[in-house]
C-alpha positions as CSV (number, residue, x, y, z in Angstrom):
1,X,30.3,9.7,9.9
2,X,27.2,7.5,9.6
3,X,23.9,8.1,6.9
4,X,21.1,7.4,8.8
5,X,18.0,7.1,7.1
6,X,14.8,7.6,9.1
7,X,11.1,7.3,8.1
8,X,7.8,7.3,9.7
9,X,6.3,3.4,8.1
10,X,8.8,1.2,6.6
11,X,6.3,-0.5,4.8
12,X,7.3,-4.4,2.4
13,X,6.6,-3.5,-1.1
14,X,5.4,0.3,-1.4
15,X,7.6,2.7,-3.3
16,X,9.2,4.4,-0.2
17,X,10.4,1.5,1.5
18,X,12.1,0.5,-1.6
19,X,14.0,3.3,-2.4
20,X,14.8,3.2,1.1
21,X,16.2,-0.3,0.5
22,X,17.5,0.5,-2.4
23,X,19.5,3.9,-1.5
24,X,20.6,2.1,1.4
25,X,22.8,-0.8,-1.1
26,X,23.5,2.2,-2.8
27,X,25.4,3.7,0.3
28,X,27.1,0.7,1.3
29,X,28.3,-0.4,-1.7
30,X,30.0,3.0,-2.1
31,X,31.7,2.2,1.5
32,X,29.3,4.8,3.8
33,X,28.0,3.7,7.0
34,X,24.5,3.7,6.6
35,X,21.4,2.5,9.1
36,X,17.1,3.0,8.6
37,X,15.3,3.8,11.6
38,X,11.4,4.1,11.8
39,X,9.0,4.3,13.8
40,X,6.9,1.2,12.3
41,X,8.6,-1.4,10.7
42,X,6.8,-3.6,8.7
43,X,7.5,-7.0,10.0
44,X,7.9,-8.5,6.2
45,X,10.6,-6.7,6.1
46,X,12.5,-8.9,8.8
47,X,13.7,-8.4,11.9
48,X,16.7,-6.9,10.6
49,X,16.1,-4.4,8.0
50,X,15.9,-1.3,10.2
51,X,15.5,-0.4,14.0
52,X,13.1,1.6,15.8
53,X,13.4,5.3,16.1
54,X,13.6,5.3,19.9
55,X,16.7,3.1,19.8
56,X,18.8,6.0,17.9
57,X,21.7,7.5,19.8
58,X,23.6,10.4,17.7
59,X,26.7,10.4,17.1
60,X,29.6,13.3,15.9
61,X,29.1,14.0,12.2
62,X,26.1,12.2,11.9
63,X,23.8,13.2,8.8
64,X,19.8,12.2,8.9
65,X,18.3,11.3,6.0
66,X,14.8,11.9,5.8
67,X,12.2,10.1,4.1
68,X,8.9,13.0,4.3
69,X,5.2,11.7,3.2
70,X,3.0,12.1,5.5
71,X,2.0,13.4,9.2
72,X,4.2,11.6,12.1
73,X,5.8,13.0,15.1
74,X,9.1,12.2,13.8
75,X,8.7,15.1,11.3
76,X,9.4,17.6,14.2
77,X,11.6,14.9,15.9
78,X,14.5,15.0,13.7
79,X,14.7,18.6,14.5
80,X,16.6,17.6,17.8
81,X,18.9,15.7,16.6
82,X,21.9,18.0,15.9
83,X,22.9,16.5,13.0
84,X,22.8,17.6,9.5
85,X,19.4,17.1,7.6
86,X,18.6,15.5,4.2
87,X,14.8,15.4,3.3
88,X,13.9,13.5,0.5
89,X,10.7,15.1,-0.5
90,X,8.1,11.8,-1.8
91,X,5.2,14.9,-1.2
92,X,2.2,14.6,0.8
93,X,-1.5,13.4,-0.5
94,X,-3.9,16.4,-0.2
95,X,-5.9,16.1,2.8
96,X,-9.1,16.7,0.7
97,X,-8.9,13.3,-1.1
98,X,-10.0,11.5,2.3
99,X,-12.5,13.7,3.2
100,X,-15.6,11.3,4.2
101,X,-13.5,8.1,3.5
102,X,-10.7,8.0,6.0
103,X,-10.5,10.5,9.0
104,X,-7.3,9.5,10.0
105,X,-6.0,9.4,6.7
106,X,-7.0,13.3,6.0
107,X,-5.6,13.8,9.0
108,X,-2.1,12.5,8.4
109,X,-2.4,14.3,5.1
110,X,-2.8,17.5,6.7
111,X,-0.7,17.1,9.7
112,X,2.0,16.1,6.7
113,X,1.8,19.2,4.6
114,X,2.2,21.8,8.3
115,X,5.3,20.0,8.9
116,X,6.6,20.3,5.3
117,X,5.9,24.3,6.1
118,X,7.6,23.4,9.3
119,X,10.7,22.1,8.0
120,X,11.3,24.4,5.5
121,X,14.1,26.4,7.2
122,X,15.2,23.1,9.0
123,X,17.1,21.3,6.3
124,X,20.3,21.4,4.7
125,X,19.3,19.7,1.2
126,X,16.0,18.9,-0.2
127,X,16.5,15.6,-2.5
128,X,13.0,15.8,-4.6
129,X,11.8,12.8,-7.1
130,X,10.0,14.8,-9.7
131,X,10.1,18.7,-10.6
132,X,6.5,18.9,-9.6
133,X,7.8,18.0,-5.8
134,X,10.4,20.6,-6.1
135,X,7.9,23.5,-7.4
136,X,6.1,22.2,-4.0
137,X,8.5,22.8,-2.1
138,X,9.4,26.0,-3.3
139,X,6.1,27.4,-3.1
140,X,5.9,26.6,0.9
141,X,9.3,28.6,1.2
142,X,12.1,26.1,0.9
143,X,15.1,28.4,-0.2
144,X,17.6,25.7,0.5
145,X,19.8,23.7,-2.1
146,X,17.3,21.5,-4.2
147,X,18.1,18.1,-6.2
148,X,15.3,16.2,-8.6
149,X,16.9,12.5,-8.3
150,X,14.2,9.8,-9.8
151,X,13.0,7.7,-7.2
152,X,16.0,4.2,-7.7
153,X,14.3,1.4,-9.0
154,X,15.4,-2.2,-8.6
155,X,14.7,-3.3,-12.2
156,X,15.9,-6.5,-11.9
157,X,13.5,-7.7,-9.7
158,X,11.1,-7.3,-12.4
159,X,13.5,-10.3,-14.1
160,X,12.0,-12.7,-11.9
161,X,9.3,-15.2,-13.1
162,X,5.8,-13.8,-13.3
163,X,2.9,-15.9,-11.9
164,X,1.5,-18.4,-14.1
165,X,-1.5,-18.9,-13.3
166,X,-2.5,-15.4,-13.2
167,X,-0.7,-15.3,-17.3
168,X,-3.1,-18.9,-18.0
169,X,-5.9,-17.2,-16.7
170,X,-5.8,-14.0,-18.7
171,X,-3.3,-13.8,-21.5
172,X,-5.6,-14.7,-24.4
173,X,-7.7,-12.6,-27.3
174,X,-9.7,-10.6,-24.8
175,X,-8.2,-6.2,-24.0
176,X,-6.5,-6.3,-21.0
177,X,-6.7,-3.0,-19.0
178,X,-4.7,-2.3,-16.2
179,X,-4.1,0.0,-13.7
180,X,-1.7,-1.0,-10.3
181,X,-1.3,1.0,-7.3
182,X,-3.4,1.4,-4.2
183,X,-6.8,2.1,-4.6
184,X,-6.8,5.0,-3.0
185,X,-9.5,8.0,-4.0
186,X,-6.8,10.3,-4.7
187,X,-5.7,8.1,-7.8
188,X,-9.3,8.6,-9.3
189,X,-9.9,4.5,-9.9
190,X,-13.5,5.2,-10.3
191,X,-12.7,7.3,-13.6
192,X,-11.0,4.5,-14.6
193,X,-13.6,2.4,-14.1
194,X,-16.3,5.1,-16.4
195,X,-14.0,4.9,-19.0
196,X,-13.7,1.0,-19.2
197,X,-17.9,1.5,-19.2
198,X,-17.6,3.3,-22.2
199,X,-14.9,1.5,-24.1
200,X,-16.5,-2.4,-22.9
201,X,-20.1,-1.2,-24.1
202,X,-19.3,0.8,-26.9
203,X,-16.4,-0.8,-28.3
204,X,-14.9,-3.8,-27.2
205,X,-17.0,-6.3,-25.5
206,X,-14.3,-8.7,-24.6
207,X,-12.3,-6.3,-22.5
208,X,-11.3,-7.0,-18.4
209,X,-9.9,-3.5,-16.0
210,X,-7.5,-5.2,-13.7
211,X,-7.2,-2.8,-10.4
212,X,-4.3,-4.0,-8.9
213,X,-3.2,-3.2,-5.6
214,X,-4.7,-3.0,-1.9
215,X,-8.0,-1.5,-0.9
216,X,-7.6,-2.1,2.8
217,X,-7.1,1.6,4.1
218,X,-10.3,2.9,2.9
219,X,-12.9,0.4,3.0
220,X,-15.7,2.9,2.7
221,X,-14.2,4.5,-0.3
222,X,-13.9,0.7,-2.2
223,X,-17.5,0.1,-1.3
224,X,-18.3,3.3,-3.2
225,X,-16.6,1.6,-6.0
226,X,-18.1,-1.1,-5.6
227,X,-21.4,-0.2,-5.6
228,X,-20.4,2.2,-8.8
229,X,-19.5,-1.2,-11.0
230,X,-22.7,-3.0,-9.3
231,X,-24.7,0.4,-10.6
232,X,-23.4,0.1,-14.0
233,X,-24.2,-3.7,-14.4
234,X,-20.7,-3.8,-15.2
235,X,-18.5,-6.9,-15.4
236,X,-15.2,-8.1,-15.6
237,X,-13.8,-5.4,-13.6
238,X,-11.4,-7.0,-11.1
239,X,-10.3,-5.4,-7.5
240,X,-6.9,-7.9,-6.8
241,X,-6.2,-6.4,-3.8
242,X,-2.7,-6.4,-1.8
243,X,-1.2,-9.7,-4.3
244,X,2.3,-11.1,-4.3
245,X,5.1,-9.8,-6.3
246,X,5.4,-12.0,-8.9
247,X,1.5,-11.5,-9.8
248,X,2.2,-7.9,-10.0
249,X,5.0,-8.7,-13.1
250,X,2.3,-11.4,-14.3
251,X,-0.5,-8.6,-14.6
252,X,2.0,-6.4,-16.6
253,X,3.1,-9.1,-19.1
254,X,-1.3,-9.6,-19.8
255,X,-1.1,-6.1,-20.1
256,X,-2.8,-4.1,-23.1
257,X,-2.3,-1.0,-22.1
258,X,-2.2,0.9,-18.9
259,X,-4.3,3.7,-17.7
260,X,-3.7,6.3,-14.5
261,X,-6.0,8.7,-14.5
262,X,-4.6,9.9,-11.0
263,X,-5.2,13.7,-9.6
264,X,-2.3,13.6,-7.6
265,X,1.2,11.7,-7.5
266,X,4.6,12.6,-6.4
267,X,6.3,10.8,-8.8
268,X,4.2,7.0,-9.6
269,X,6.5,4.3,-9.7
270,X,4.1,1.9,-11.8
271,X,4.3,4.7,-15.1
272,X,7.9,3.3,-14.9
273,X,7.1,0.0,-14.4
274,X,5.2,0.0,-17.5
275,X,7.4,1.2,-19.3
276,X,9.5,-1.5,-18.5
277,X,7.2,-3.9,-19.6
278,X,6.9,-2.4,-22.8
279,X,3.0,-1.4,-22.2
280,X,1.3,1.4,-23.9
281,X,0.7,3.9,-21.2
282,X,-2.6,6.4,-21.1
283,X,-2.6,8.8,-18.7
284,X,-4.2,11.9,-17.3
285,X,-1.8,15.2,-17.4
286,X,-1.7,16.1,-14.0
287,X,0.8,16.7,-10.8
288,X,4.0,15.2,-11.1
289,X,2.7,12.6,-14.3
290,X,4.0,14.6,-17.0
291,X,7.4,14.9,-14.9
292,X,7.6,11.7,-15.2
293,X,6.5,10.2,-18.6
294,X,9.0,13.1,-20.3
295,X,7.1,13.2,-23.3
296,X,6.1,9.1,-23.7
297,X,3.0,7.7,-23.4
298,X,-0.2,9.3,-24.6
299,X,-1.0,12.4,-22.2
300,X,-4.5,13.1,-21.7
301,X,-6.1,16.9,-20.5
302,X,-9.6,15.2,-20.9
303,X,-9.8,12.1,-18.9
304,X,-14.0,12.2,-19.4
305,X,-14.9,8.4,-20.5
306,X,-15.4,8.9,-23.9
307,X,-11.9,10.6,-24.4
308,X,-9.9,7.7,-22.3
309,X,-12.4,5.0,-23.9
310,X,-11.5,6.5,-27.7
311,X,-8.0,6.3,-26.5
312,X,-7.7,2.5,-25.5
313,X,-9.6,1.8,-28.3
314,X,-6.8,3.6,-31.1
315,X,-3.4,2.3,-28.7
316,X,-5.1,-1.3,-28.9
317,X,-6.2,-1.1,-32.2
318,X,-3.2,0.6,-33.9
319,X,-0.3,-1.2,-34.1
320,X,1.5,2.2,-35.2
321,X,0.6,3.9,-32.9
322,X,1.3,1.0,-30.1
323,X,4.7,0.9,-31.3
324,X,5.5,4.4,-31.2
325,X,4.3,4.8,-27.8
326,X,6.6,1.7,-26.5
327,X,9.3,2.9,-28.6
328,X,9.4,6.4,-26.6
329,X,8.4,4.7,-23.5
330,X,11.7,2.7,-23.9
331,X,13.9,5.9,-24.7
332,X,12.4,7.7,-21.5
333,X,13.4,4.5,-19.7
334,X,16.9,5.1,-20.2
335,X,16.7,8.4,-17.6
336,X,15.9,5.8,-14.9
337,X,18.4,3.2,-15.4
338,X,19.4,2.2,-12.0
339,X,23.3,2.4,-12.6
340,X,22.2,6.2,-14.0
341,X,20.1,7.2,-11.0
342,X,22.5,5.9,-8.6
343,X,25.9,7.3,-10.0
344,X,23.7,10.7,-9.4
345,X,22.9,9.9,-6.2
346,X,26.4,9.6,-5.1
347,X,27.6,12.8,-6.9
348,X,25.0,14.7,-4.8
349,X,25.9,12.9,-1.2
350,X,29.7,13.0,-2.2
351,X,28.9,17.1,-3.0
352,X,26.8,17.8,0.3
353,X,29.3,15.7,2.7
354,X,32.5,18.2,1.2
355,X,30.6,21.1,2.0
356,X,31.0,23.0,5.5
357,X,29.6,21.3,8.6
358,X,27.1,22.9,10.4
């Protein structure tokens, strides 16, 4: 019996492909035969760290393990394969968000959510990383056993040494605001960047909003953004783009506090991340957020400026309240501690591999 996980992009460094990673040491350290196959495979990820889709031959007993995001062929693909099917739900951006940035994008979005609808009566297990995914999938008529399992984070990669010249640069008396993930219209980056308006010209003068991620997919919708900041006369707003690891971990130790004012996440890996750095989170109440904050951080159901600016300004200027938002911050950490997440992983594959073949 092998565990193949399969995926449509096996992308270096996004939150899929490293739970993919991730579940896969999980496997093989518990003695399963395990392989990824995708149908792109990011070549930072080396040569050897999955094979393509095209070059998978099924074998007896066989159970697929499927990574669902987005619109690919390989959504109705795995269908074929008579093998037992695992989806692990990540859900699927609405299409909407890309309207008039990114045709292909709203496409894929689209094309995504039908073959969620599609796969509904297709799969043996539905493995979902928040309880917003699973009300999803409930709602487009999944009536099949259902698991929430937190996305398995490799914490101790954030051990590794942060960049210093990226800590020499910024980690002086000045607010640091800071918001990482791709900039992407869905996650709302241009809210964040009305409320840093307020809070820099009402408040505190010597602030920076650090937007820290890649801006590559939808150029039109960063020159929007740009041209936003230029309309403001705004400075010290910085777009980092795609950076290297260890200047993701420096831009969380400069960290002040951290804003997501996102309308729409499966789960959002960096809220976790955060936490683990021991940042004050601020974030707008919506989709899967509140799933995954579990009562820490400071959750908004007004992200206008002038609520999110008044908010920076009390978590930065409070040590009180700063404290008591790391503190609960820390104790919701403990639900994602990787020994934790995986120990639950395995009770759920050990579970579904005892139960009757199909």
């Amino acid at each position: 019996m092998r565990i193949i996980q399969m995926l449509p992009t096996f992308a270096y460094g996004d939150a899929i492909g490293n739970d993919t990673l991730a579940l896969q040491d999980t496997l093989r350290d518990a003695g399963y035969e395990t392989e990824i196959y995708a149908d792109v495979i990011d070549a930072k990820l080396g040569k050897d760290a999955a094979k393509q889709v095209e070059d998978y031959r099924y074998k007896e007993g066989d159970v697929i393990f499927y990574h669902l995001s987005t619109g690919s062929d390989l959504n109705y693909k795995i269908t074929e394969y008579p093998a037992r099917r695992i989806i692990m739900y990540h859900n699927v951006t609405p299409p909407q968000f890309f309207k008039g940035f990114n045709p292909e994008a709203e496409k894929a979005c689209a094309d995504g959510l039908r073959a969620v609808r599609y796969l509904a009566k297709k799969t043996d297990l539905c493995i979902v990383d928040s309880a917003f995914n699973k009300t999803d999938l409930l709602a487009m008529g999944y009536d099949c056993p259902m698991e929430v399992l937190p996305i398995l984070i490799a914490f101790d990669d954030y051990k590794k040494e942060p960049d210093k010249k990226v800590i020499k640069a910024y980690d002086d008396d000045w607010v640091n605001i800071v918001f990482t993930g791709r900039v992407v219209p869905n996650k709302c980056p241009e809210d964040i960047i009305a409320a840093f308006y307020y809070y820099k010209k009402n408040i505190q003068p010597k602030s920076r909003l650090f937007l820290v991620g890649r801006y590559d997919g939808v150029p039109a919708y960063k020159a929007q953004l740009d041209a936003y900041v230029k309309q403001l006369a705004l400075e010290d707003v910085y777009f980092t783009g795609h950076v290297k690891f260890d200047e993701i971990l420096a831009y969380y130790h400069i960290a002040d506090v951290f804003v997501c004012l996102s309308e729409h996440e499966g789960f959002c890996v960096p809220l976790v991340e955060a936490m683990y750095f021991g940042v004050p989170i601020i974030a707008y109440d919506s989709t899967a957020i509140g799933d995954t904050l579990g009562g820490s951080g400071l959750l908004l159901q007004d992200k206008s400026p002038a609520v999110v600016g008044e908010a920076i300004h009390l978590v930065t200027e409070s040590k009180e309240l700063r404290n008591q938002l790391v503190k609960g911050e820390k104790e919701r950490l403990k639900d994602f501690d990787h020994d934790k997440i995986k120990k639950d992983f395995l009770e759920i594959m050990k579970k579904f591999l005892a139960g009757d073949k199909k």
